[in-house]
C-alpha positions as a Python dict, from the first residue, in 0.01 Angstrom:
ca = {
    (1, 'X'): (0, 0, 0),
    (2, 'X'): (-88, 398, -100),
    (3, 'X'): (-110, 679, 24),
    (4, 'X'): (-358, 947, -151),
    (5, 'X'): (-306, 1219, 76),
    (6, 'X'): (-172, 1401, 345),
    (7, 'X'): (-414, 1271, 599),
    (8, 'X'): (-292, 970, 810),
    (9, 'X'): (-583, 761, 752),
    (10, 'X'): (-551, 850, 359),
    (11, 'X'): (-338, 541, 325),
    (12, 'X'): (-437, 211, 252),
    (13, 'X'): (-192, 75, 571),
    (14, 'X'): (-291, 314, 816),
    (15, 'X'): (-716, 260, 693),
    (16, 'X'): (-615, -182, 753),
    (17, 'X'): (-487, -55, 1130),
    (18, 'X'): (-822, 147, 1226),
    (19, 'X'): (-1051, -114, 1058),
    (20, 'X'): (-843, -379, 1293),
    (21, 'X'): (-849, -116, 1601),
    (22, 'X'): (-1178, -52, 1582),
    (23, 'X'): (-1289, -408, 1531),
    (24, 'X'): (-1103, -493, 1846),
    (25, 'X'): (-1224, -177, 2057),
    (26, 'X'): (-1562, -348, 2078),
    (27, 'X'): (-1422, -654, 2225),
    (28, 'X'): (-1371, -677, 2612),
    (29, 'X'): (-993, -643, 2576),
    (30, 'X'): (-781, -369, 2773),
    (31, 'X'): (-618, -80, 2578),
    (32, 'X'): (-287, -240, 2654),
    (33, 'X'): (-371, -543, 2481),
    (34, 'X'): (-577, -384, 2221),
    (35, 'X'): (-267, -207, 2133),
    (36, 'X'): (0, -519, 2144),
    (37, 'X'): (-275, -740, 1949),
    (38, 'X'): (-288, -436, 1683),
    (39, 'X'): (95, -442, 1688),
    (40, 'X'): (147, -790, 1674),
    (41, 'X'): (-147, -797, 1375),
    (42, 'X'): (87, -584, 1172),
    (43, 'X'): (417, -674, 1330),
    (44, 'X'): (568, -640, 965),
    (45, 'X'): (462, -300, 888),
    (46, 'X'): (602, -216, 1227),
    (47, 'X'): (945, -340, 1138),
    (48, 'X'): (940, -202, 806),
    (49, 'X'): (1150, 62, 719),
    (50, 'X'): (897, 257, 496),
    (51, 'X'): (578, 117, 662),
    (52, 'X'): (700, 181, 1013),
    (53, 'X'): (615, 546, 1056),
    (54, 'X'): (296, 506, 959),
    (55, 'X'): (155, 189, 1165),
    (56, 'X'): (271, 380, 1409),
    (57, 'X'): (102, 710, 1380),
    (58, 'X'): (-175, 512, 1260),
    (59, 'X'): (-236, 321, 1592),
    (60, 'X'): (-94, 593, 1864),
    (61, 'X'): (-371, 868, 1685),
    (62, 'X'): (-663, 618, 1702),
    (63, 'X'): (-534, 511, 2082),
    (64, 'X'): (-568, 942, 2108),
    (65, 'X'): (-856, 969, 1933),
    (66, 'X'): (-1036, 736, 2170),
    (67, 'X'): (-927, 920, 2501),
    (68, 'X'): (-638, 662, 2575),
    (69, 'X'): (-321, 719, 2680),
    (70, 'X'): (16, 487, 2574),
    (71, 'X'): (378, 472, 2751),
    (72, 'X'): (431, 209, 2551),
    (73, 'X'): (318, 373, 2215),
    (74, 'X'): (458, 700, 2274),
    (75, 'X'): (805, 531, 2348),
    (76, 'X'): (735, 334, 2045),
    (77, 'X'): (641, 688, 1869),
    (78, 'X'): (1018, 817, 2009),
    (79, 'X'): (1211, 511, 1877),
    (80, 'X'): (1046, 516, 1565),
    (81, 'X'): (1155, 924, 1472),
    (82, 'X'): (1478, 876, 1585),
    (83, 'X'): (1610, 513, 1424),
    (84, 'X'): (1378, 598, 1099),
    (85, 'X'): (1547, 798, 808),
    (86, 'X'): (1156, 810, 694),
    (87, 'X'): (1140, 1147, 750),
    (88, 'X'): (1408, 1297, 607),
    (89, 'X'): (1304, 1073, 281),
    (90, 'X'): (968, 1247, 264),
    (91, 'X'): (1095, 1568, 294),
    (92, 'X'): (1300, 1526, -11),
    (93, 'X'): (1010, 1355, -149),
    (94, 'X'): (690, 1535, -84),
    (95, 'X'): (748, 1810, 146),
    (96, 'X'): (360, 1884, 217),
    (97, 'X'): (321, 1514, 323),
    (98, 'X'): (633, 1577, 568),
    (99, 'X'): (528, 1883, 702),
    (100, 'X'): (192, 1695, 752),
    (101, 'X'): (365, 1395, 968),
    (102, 'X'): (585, 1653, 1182),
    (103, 'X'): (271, 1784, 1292),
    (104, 'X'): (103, 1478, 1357),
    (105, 'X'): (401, 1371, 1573),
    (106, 'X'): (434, 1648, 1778),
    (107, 'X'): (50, 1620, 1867),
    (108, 'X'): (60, 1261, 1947),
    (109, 'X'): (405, 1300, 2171),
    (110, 'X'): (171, 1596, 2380),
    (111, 'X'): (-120, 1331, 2415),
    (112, 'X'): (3, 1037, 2463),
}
């Protein structure tokens, strides 16, 4: 999996969870569902340590995105930031790309 930019959905990962969202939006499923199906889908990347952070972003901003809300997610979204030492990776690593994330994250956690 790559990422080729700071965008979330410029990474291959996060581009295989909207595909799958979106393919399942159209179905009759609830957004609850929706969401566990997507999780369970990837439940690797979810578990991963450097995957994690972004199957997560990845699904919570599409669940945004289409004017749903997620307890579930945005707890997910919590647990994620504070067990992950993803973060403080990519700031050593590409600082842009963290400061990129932090933002993302503290948009989601406001509209979730």
């Amino acid at each position: 999996m790559g990422t080729f930019g700071n965008e979330i959905f410029e990474d291959d990962l996060a581009l295989d969870i909207k595909y799958s969202f979106e393919e399942m939006l159209n179905s009759e499923v609830g957004i609850n569902e929706l969401i566990d199906n997507v999780m369970l889908e990837f439940e690797d990347s979810f578990e991963d340590f450097d995957e994690a952070m972004t199957a997560v972003l990845a699904l919570a901003t599409l669940v945004v995105e289409n004017g749903f809300k997620s307890q579930k997610l945005k707890n997910e979204l919590d647990k994620v930031v504070e067990e992950s030492e993803y973060l403080e990776c990519l700031k050593e690593e590409n600082l842009e790309l963290y400061e990129s994330r932090v933002e993302l994250i503290k948009k989601l956690k406001e509209n979730l």
